[in-house]
LOBAPA-733191 format. One line per 3 residues: their letters; for each residue x negated, y, z negated of N, C-alpha, C. Coordinates in steps of 0.02 Angstrom, whole numbers, plus 50000, padded with zeros to 5 digits. Each point is the difference from the previous one (the first is absolute). Example, Ala and Ser with C-alpha at 12.3 -4.5 7.8 and 13.67 -1.06 7.14 Angstrom:
2
AS	49340,49716,49610,50045,50059,50000,49955,50060,50000  50018,50053,50036,49958,50059,49997,50039,50055,49963
END
This chain:
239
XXX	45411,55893,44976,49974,49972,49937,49963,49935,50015  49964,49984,49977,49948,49957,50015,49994,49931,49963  50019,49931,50037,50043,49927,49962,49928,50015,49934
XXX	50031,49959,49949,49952,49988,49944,50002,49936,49985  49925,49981,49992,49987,49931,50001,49967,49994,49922  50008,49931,49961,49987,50005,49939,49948,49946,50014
XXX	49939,50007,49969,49937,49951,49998,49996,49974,49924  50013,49931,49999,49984,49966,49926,49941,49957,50000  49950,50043,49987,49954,49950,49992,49927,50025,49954
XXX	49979,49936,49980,49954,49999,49953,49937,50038,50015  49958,49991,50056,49952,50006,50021,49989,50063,50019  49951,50040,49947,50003,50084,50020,49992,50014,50083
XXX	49921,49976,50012,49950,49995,50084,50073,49994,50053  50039,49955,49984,50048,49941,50070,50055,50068,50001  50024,50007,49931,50064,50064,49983,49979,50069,50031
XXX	49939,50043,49989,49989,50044,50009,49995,50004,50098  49977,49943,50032,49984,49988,50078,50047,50015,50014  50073,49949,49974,50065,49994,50026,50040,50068,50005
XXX	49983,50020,49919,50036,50080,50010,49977,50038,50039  49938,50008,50015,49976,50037,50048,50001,49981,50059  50003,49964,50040,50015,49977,50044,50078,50000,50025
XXX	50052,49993,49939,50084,50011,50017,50010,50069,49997  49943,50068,49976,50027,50064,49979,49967,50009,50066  49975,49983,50030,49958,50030,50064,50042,49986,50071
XXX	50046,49960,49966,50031,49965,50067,50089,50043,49984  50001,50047,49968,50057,50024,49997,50055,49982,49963  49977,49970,49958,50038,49960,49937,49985,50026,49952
XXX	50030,49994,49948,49989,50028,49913,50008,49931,49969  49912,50008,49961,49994,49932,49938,50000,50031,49954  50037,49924,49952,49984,50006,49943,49941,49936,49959
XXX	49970,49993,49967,49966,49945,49967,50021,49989,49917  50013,49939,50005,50004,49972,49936,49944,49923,49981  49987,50030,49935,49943,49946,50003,50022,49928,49958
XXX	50069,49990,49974,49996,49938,49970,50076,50000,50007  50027,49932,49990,50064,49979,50013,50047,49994,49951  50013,50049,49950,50028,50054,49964,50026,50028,50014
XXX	49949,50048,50027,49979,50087,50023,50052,49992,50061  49974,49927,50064,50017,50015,50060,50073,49992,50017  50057,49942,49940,50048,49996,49992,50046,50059,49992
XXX	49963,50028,49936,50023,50070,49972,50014,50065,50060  49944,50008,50030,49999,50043,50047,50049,49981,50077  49996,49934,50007,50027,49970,50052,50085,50026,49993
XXX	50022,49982,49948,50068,49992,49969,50028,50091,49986  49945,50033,49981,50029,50055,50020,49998,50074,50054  49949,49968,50021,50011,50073,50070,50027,49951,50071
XXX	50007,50032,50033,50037,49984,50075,49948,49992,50036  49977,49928,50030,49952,49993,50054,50029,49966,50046  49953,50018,50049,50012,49964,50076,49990,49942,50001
XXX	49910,49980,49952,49979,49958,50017,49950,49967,49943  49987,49945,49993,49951,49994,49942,49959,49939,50037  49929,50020,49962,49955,49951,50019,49958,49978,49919
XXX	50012,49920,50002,49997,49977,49941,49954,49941,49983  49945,50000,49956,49946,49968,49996,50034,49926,49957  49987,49947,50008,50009,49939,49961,49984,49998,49923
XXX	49938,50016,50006,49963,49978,49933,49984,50071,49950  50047,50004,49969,49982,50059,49981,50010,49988,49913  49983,50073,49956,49985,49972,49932,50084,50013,49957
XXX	50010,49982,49956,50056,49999,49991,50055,49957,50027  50046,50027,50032,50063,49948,50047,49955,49988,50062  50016,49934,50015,49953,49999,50069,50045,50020,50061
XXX	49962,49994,50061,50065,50035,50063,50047,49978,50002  50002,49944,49992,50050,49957,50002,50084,50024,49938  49961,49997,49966,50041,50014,49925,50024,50085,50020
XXX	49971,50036,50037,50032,50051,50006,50045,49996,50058  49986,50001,50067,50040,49959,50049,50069,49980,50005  50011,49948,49947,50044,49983,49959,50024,50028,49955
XXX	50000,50052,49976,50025,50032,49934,50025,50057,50040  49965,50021,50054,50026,50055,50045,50057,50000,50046  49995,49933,50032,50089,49980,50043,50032,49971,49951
XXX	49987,49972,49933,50039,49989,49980,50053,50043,49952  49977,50077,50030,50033,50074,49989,50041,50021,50068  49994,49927,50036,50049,50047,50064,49962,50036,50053
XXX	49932,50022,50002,49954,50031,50027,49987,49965,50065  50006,50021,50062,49990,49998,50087,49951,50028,49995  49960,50037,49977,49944,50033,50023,49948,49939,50035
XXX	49966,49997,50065,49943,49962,50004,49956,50005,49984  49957,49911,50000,49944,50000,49944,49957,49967,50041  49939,50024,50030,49947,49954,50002,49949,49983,49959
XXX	49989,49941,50005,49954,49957,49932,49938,50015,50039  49941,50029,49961,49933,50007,50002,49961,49949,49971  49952,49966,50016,50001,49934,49948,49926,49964,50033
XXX	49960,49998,49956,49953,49936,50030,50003,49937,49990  50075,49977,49964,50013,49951,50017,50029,49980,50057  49967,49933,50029,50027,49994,50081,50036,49918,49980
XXX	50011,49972,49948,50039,49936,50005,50076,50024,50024  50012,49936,50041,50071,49999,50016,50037,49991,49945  49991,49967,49944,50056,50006,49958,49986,50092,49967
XXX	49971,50029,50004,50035,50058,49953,49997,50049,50064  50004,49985,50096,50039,50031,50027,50072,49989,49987  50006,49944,50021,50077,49969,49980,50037,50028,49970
XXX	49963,49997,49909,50028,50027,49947,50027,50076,50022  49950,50034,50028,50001,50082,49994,50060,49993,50047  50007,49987,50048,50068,50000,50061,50062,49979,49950
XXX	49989,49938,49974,50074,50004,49953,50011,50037,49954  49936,50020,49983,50041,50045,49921,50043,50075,50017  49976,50002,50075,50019,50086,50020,49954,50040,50049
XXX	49929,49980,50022,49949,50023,50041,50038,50010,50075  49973,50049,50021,50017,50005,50072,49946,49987,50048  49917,50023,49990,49947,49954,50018,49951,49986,49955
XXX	49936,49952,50023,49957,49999,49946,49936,50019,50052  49948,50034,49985,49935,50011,50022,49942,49969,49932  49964,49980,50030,49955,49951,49966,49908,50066,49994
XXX	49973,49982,49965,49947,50041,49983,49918,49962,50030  49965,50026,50006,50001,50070,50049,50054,50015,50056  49993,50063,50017,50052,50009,50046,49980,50059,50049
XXX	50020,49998,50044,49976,50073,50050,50056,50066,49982  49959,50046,49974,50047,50066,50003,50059,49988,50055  49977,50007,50067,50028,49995,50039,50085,49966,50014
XXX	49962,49914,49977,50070,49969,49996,50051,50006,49952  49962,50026,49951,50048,50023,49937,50054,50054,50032  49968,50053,50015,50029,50039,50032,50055,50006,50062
XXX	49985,49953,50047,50045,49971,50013,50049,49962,49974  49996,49962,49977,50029,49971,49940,50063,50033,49987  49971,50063,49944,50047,50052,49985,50035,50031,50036
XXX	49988,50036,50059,50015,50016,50054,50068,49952,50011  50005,49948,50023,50030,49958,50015,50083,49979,49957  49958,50001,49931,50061,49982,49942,50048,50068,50002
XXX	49955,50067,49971,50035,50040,50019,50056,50018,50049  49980,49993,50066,50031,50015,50048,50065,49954,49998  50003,49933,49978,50050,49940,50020,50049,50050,49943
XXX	49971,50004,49927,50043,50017,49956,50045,50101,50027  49966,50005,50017,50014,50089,50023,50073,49983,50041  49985,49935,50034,50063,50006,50050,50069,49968,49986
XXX	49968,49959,49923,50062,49949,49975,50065,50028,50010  50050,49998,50022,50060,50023,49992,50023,50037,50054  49955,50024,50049,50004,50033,50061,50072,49962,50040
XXX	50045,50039,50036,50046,49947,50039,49951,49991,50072  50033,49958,50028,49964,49992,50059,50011,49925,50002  49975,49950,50071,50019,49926,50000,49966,49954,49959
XXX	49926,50034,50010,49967,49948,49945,50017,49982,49946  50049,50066,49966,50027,49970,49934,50075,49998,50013  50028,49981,50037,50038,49930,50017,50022,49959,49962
XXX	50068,49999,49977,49979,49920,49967,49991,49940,50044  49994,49956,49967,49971,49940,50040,50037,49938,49967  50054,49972,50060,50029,49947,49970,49997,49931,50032
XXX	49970,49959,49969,50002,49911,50033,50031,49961,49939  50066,49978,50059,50028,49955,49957,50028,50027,49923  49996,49968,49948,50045,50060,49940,49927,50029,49955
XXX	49939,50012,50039,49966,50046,49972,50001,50055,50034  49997,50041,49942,49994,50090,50025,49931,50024,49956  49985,50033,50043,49913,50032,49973,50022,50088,50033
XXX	49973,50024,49966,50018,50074,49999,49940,50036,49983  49978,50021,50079,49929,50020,49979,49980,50085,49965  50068,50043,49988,49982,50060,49965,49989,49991,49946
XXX	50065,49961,49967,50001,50000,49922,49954,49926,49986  49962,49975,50043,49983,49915,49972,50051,49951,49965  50040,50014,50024,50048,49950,49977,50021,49955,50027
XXX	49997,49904,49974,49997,49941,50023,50073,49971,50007  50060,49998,50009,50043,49960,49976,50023,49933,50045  50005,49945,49961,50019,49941,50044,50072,49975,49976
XXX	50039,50000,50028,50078,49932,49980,50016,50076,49948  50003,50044,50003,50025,50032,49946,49960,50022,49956  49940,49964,49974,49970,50003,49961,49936,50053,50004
XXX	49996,50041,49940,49942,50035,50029,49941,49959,49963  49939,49993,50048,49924,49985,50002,49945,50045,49970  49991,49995,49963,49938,50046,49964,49911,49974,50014
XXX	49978,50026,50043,49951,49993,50046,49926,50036,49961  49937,49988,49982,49954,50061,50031,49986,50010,50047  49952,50082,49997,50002,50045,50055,49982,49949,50048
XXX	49919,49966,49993,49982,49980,50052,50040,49920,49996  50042,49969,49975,50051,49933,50046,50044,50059,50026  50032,50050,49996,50041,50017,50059,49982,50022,50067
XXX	49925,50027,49971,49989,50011,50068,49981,49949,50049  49981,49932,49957,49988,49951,50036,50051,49948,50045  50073,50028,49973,50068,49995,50022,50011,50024,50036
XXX	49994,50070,49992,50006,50054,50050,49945,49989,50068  49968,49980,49992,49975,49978,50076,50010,49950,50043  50021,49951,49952,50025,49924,50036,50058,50050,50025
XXX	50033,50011,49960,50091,50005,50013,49997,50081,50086  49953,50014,50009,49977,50045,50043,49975,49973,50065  49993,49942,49982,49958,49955,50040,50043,49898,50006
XXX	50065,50019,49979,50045,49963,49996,50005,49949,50062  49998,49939,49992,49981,49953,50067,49931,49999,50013  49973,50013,49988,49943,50023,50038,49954,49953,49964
XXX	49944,49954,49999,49951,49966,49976,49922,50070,49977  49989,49999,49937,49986,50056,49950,49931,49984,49982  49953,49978,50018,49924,49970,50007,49991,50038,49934
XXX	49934,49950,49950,49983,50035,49933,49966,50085,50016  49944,49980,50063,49947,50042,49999,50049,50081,50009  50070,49991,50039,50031,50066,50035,50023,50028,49924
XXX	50049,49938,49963,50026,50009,49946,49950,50058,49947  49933,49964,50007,49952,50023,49938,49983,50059,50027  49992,50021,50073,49985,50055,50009,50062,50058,49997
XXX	50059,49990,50024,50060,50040,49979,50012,50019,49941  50029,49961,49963,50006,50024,49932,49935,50013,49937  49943,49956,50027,49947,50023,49937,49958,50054,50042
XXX	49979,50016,50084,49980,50041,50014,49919,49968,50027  49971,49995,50079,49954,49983,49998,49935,50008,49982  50010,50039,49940,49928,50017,49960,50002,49963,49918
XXX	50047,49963,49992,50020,49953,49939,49973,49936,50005  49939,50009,49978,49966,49931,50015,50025,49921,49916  50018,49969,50055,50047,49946,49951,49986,49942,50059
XXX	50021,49938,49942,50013,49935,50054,50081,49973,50007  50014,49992,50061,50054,50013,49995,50059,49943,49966  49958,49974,49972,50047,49958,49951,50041,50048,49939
XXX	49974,50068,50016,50036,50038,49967,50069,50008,50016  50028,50005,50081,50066,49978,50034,50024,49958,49982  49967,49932,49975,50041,49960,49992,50037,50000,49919
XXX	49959,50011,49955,50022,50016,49945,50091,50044,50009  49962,50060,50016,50054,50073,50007,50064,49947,50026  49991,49963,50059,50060,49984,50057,50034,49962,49938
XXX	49962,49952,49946,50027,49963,49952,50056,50038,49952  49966,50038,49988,50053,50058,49948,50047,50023,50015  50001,50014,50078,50044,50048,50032,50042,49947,50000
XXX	49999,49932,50042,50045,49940,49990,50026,49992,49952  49970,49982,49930,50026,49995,49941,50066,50042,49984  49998,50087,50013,50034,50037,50000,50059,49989,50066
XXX	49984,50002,50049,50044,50002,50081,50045,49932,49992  49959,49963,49986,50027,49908,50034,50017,49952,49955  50001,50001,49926,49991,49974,49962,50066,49988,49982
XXX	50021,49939,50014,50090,49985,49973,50017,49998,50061  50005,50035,50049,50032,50011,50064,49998,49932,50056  50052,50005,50020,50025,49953,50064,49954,50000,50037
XXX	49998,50076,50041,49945,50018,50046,49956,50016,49983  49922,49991,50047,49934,50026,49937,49989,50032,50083  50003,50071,49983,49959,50026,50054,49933,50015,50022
XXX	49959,49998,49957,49933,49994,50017,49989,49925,50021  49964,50002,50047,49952,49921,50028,49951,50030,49994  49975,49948,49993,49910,49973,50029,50004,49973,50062
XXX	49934,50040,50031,49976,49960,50058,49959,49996,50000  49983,49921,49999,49928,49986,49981,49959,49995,50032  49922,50033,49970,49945,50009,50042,49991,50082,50018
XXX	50093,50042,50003,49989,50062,49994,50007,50044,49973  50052,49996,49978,50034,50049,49955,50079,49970,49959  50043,50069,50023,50064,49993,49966,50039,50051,50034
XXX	50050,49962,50010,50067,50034,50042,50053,50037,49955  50047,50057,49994,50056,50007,49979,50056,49994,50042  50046,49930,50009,50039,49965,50040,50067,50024,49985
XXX	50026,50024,50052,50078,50013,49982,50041,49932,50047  50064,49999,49932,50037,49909,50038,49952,49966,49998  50016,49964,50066,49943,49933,50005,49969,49999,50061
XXX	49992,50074,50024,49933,49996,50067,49957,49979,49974  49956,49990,50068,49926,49964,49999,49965,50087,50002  49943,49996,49973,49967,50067,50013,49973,49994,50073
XXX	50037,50081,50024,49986,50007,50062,49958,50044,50023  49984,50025,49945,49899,50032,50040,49972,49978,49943  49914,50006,50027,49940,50021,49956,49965,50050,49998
XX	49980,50015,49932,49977,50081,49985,49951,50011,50028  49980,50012,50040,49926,50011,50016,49950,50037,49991
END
């Protein structure tokens, strides 16, 4: 059976490329043209995957986005968007986005793109080491189910701050350079400045470190950011 990907977007010309272009590549689309429609439809059939325009008439992406995890919904979402400001990447990563692609765009990378989300999500839950839990100090990160817990407490994360956890904490000791960071978790075809890391690393702190004795994230300045277990010095760099 063949993943089904849901397309919300306004623009007949951009919608009709995309579908044709995802039905050609062995996928089944659907198109919805306004953020209503794309909620409605989103909320009730079973998809793999959705690709979701910003500005749309009715609820904007955003407003659906949000109305959609805030049903409990894992499905991934990449934001389609010719908006390229960092504040409404930002936004899209906290509200629930898993990537954002900016407009114009190459068939190609889109496709990859998809390719990509798919595949991570196909394997969620798989046993094997990668999903491992992973414990420093009294945090536990649990990479099947995404689940954060520190001192007892469970951490309620988005997709992309855990995964931005999930790579420090993978990469534990280790000195975590922006450029490796931005390319791991956003993917080196995510064109951003990477003051976007610094933001994310803020949130994730807020959530991880906030109250706590120990703050396990550092800064190292000039490069990045470490996830420090105890009180080593970081003993590699990412290269």
């Amino acid at each position: 059976m063949s993943e089904r990907i849901l397309i919300i977007e306004d623009d007949q010309d951009i919608s009709s490329c995309i579908q044709e272009l995802i039905n050609s590549s062995g996928y089944e689309a659907e198109v919805a043209s306004d953020g209503e429609q794309g909620l409605s439809i989103a909320l009730q059939g079973n998809w793999h995957l959705i690709l979701l325009d910003l500005s749309l008439p009715g609820l904007s992406g955003l407003e659906v986005l949000e109305a959609y995890r805030a049903q409990g919904r894992k499905t991934p979402v990449i934001i389609i968007t010719a908006l390229d400001r960092t504040e409404s990447i930002v936004e899209s990563f906290q509200i629930g986005a898993n990537d954002y692609i900016t407009k114009p765009f190459h068939s190609d990378v889109l496709l990859v793109r998809v390719r990509n989300l798919l595949d991570i999500f196909r394997h969620v839950g798989l046993e094997g080491a990668e999903d491992a839990t992973i414990i420093i100090d009294d945090l536990q990160i649990e990479p099947d189910s995404r689940k954060v817990i520190r001192g007892g407490d469970m951490i309620d994360l988005t997709p992309k701050e855990f995964d931005l956890l999930l790579y420090l904490a993978k990469n534990k000791n280790k000195v975590c350079s922006r450029e490796n960071i931005l390319n791991a978790v956003w993917g080196y075809d995510f064109m951003a400045d990477t003051n976007v890391i610094d933001v994310f690393i803020r949130y994730v702190r807020q959530k991880i470190d906030k109250g706590r004795k120990k703050k396990l994230i550092q800064t190292i300045r000039g490069i990045g950011y470490s996830l420090q277990e105890s009180d080593q010095d970081p003993i590699e760099r990412d290269e």
